[in-house]
Kinemage of the C-alpha trace (Angstrom):
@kinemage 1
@onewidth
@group {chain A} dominant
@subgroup {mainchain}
@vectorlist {calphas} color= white
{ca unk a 1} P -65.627 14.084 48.455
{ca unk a 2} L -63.428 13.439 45.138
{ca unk a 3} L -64.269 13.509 42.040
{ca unk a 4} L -63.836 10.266 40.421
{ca unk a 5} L -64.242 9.870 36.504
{ca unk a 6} L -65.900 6.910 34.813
{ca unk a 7} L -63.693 4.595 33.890
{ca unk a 8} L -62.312 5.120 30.488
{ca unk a 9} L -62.575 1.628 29.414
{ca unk a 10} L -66.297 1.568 29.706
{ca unk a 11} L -67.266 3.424 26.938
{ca unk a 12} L -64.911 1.377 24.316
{ca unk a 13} L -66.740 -1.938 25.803
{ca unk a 14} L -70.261 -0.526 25.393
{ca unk a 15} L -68.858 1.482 21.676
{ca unk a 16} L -71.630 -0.471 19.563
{ca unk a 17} L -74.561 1.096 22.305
{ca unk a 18} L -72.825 4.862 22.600
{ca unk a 19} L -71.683 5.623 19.632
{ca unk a 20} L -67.818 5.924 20.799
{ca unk a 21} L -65.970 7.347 17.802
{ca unk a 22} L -63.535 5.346 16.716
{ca unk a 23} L -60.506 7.497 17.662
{ca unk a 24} L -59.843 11.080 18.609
{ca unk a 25} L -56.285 12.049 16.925
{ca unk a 26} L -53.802 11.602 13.904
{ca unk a 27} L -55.011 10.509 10.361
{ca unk a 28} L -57.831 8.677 9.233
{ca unk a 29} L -57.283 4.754 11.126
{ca unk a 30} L -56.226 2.079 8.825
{ca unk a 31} L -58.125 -0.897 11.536
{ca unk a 32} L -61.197 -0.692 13.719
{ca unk a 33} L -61.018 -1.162 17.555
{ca unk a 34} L -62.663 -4.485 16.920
{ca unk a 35} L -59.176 -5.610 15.066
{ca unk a 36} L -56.977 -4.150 17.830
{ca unk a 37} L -58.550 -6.422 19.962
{ca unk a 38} L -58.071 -9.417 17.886
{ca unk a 39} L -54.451 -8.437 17.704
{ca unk a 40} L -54.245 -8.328 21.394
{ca unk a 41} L -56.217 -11.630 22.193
{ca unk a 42} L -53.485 -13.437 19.553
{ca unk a 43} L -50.190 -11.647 21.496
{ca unk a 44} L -51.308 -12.776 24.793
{ca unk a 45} L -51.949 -16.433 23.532
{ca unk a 46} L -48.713 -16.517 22.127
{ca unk a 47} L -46.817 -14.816 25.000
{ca unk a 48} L -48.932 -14.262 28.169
{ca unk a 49} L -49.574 -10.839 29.754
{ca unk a 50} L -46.070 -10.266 31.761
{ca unk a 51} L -44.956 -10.136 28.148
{ca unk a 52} L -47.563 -8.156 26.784
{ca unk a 53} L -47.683 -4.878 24.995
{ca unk a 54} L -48.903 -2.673 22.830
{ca unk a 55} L -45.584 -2.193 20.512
{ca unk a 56} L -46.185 -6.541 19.462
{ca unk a 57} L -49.803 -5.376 19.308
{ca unk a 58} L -49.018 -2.451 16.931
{ca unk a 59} L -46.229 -4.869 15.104
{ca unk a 60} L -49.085 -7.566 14.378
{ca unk a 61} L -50.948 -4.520 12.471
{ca unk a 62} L -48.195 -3.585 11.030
{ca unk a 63} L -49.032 -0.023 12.741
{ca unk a 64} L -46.922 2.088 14.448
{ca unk a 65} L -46.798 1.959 18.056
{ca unk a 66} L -48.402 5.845 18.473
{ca unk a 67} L -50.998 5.187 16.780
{ca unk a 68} L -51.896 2.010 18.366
{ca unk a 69} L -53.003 4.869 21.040
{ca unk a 70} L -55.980 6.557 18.945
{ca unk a 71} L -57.503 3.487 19.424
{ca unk a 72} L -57.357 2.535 23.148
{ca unk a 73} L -55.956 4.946 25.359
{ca unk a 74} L -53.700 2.296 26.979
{ca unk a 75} L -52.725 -1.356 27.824
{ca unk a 76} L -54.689 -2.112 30.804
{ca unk a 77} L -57.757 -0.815 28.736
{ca unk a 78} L -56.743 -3.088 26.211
{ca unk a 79} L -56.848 -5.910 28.200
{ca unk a 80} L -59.722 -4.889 29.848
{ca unk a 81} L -61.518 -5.339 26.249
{ca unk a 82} L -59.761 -8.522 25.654
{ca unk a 83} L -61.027 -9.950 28.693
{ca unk a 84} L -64.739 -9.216 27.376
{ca unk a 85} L -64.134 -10.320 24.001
{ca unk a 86} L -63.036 -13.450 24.861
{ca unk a 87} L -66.090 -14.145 27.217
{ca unk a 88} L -68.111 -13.332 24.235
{ca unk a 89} L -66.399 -15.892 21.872
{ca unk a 90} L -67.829 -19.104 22.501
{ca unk a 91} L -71.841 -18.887 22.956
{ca unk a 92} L -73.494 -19.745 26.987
{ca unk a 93} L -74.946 -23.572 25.836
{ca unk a 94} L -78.725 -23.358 27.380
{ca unk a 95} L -78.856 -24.762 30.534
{ca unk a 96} L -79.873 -28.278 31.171
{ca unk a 97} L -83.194 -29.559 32.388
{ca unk a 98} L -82.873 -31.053 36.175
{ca unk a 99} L -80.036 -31.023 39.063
{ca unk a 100} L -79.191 -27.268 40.450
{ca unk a 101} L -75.609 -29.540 40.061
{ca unk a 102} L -75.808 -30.208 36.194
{ca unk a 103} L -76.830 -26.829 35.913
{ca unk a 104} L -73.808 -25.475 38.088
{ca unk a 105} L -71.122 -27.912 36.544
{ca unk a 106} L -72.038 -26.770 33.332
{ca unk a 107} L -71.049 -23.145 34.715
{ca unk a 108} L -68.118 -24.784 35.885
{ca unk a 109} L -67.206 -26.546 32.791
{ca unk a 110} L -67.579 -23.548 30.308
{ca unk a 111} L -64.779 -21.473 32.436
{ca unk a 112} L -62.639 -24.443 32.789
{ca unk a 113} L -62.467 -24.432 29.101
{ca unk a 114} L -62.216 -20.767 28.890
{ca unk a 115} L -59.563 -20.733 30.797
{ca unk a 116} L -57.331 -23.852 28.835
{ca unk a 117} L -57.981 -21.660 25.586
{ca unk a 118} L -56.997 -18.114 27.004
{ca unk a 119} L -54.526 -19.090 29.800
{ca unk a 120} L -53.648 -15.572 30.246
{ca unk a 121} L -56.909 -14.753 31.548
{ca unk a 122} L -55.228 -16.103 35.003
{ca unk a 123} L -52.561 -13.430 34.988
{ca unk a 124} L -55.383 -10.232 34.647
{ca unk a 125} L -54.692 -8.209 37.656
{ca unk a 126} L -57.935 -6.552 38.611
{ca unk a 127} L -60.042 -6.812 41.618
{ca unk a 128} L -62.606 -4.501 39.758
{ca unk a 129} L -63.858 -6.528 37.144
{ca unk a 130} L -64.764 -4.406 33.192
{ca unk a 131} L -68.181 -4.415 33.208
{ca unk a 132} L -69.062 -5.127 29.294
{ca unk a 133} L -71.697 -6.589 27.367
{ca unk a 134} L -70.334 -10.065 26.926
{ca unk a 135} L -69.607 -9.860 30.954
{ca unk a 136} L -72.769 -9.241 31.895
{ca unk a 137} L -74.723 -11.602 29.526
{ca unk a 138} L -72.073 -14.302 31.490
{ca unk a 139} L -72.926 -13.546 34.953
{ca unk a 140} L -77.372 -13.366 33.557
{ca unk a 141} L -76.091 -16.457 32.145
{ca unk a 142} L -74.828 -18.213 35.167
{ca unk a 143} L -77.399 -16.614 37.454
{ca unk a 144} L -80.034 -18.360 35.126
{ca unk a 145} L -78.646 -21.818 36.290
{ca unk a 146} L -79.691 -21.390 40.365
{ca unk a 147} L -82.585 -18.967 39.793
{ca unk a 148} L -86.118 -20.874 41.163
{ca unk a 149} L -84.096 -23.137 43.245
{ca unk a 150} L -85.221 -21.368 46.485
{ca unk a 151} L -81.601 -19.180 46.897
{ca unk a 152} L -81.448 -15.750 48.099
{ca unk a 153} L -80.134 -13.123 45.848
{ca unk a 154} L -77.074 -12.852 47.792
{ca unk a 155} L -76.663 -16.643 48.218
{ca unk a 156} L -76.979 -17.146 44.550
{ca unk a 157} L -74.133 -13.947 43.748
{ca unk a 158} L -71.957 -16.165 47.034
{ca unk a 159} L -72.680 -19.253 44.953
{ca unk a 160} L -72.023 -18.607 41.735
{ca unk a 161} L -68.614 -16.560 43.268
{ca unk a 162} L -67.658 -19.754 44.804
{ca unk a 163} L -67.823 -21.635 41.929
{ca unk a 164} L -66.009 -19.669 39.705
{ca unk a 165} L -62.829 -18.846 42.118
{ca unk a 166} L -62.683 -22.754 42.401
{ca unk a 167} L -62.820 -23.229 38.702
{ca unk a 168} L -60.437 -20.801 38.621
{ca unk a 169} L -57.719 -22.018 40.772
{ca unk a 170} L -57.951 -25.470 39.720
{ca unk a 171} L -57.802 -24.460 36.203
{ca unk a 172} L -54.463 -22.499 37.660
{ca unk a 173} L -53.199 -25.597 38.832
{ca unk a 174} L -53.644 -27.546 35.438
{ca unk a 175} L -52.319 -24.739 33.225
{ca unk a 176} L -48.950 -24.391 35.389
{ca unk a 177} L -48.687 -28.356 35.210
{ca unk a 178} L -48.928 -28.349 31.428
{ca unk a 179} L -46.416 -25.808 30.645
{ca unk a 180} L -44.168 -26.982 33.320
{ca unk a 181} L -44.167 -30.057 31.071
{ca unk a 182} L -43.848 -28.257 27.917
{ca unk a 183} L -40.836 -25.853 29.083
{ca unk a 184} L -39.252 -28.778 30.662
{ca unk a 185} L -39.662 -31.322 27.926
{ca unk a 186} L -40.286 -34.216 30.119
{ca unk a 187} L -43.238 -35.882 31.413
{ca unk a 188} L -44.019 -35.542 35.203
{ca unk a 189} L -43.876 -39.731 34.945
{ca unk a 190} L -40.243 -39.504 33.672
{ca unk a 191} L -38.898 -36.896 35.945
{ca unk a 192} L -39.956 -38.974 38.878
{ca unk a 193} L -38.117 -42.364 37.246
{ca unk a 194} L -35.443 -40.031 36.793
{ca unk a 195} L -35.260 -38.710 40.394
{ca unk a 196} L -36.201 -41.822 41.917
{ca unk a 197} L -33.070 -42.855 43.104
{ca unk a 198} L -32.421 -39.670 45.597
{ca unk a 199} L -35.326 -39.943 47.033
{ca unk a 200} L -34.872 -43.382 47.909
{ca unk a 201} L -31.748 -42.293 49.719
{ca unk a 202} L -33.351 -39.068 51.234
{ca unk a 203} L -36.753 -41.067 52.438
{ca unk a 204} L -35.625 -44.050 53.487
{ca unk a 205} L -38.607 -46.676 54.199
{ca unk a 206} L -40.593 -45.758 57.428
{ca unk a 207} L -39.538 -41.890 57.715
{ca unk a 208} L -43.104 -40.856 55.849
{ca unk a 209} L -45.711 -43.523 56.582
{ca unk a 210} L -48.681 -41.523 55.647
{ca unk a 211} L -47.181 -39.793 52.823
{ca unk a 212} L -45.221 -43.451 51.755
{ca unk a 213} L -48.372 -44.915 51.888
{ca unk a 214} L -50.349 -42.260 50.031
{ca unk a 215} L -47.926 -40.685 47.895
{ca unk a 216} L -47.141 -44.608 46.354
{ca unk a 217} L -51.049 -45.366 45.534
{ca unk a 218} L -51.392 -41.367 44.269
{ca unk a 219} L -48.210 -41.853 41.869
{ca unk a 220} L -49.591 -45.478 40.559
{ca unk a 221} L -52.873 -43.797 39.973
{ca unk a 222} L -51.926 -40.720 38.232
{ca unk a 223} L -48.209 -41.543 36.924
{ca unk a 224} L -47.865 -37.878 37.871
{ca unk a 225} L -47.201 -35.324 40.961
{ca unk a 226} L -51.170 -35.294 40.725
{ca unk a 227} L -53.749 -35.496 37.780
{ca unk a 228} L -55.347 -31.588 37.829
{ca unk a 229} L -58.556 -32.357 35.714
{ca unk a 230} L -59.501 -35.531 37.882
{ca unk a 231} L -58.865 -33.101 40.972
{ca unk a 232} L -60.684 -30.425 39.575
{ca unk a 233} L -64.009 -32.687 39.165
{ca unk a 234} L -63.374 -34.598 42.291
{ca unk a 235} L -63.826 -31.019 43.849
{ca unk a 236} L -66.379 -29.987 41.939
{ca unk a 237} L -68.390 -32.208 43.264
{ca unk a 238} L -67.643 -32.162 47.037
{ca unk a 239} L -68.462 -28.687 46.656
{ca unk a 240} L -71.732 -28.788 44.610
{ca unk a 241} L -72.415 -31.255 47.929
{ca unk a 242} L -72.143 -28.161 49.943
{ca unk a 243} L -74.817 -26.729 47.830
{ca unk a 244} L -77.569 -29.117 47.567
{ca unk a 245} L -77.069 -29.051 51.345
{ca unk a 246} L -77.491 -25.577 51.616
{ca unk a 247} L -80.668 -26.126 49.493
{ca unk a 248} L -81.598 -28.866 51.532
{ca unk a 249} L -81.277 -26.040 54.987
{ca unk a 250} L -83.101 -23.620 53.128
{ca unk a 251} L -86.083 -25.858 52.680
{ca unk a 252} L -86.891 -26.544 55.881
């Protein structure tokens, strides 16, 4: 059997609890971890992660990029302590009295929002998530909303899963929408007006029933390809169905 070390990012989330010093080489640090961070969280909201890295980091700080490296011992530990800070940044609301649903779209709601403020949190590659202080007060936090509503363990982990990879992809979908509009500079409403007149010549009346039929009411509706946020509660919903009927099984 290997040997496998801890992960190194570990003990710079939980630094406050262990003591980490705050770096091992070079002269006495000018910042604190703390303000690396900061630094790192404002780069990827101005740029994203596939532009990310720790020379605009070091530039923000006006450091050198070497020494950004007596703080963290590298970007994807960096990000790895972004990702916790911004969990942290916003406090859980308590959850309401009532509905396992209110409780759950309250979960729901607090990641959608997450996600609209840190879009870049979409584009963290890791299936193992950093296991950090302000993660795990989350996931207590979002336990607390289905605990004593007759759930297994498991079922509540599967629920509480589900409901977050759905937040997340619709939040996906409304992110990519927005800055196709702002990179673009045109509305979704005025590219169709715009294109209108090839598709009238590439669909011609009767080719797409369904989607003719559909498509025209959708458009009216939304004056958009789709409206993201109305699809993201519209889901929501249908699948917080599935869970008050899995309550409902589990009953009886």
């Amino acid at each position: 059997m290997c040997h496998v070390e801890p992960d190194r990012t570990l003990n710079l989330l939980w630094r406050s609890k262990l003591g980490t010093p705050q770096g091992t080489r070079g002269p006495k640090q000018r910042v604190s971890v703390d303000e690396v961070i900061r630094a790192g969280i404002a780069v990827a909201d101005d740029d994203g992660l596939p532009a990310f890295s720790m020379r605009k980091v070091a530039d923000r700080l006006g450091l050198k990029l070497m020494s950004i490296y007596t703080y963290v011992p590298g970007r994807s530990e960096l990000i790895g302590l972004m990702v916790d800070e911004v969990i942290g940044e916003i406090p859980h609301p308590p959850h309401p009295d009532g509905p396992l649903r209110d409780r759950l779209a309250g979960v729901a709601r607090h990641q959608w929002d997450e996600l609209h403020r840190h879009p870049w949190l979409l584009q963290v590659e890791s299936s193992r998530p950093w296991i950090g202080p302000h993660g795990c007060d989350r996931y207590e936090w979002q336990l607390q909303a289905i605990e004593g509503y007759g759930l297994t363990d498991l079922e509540m982990d599967q629920v509480i899963t589900m409901v977050c990879d759905f937040t997340a992809g619709s939040a996906r979908t409304s992110i990519l929408a927005r800055r196709t509009t702002e990179e673009s500079g045109i509305t979704d409403l005025e590219w169709w007006e715009a294109n209108a007149p090839v598709l009238e010549r590439v669909m011609p009346p009767g080719a797409y029933p369904l989607a003719g039929r559909v498509g025209t009411v959708a458009g009216q509706e939304y004056n958009a390809v789709g409206d993201p946020a109305r699809s993201f509660r519209f889901g929501l919903d249908r699948l917080l169905d599935g869970v008050e009927t899995l309550l409902r099984r589990t009953a009886t």
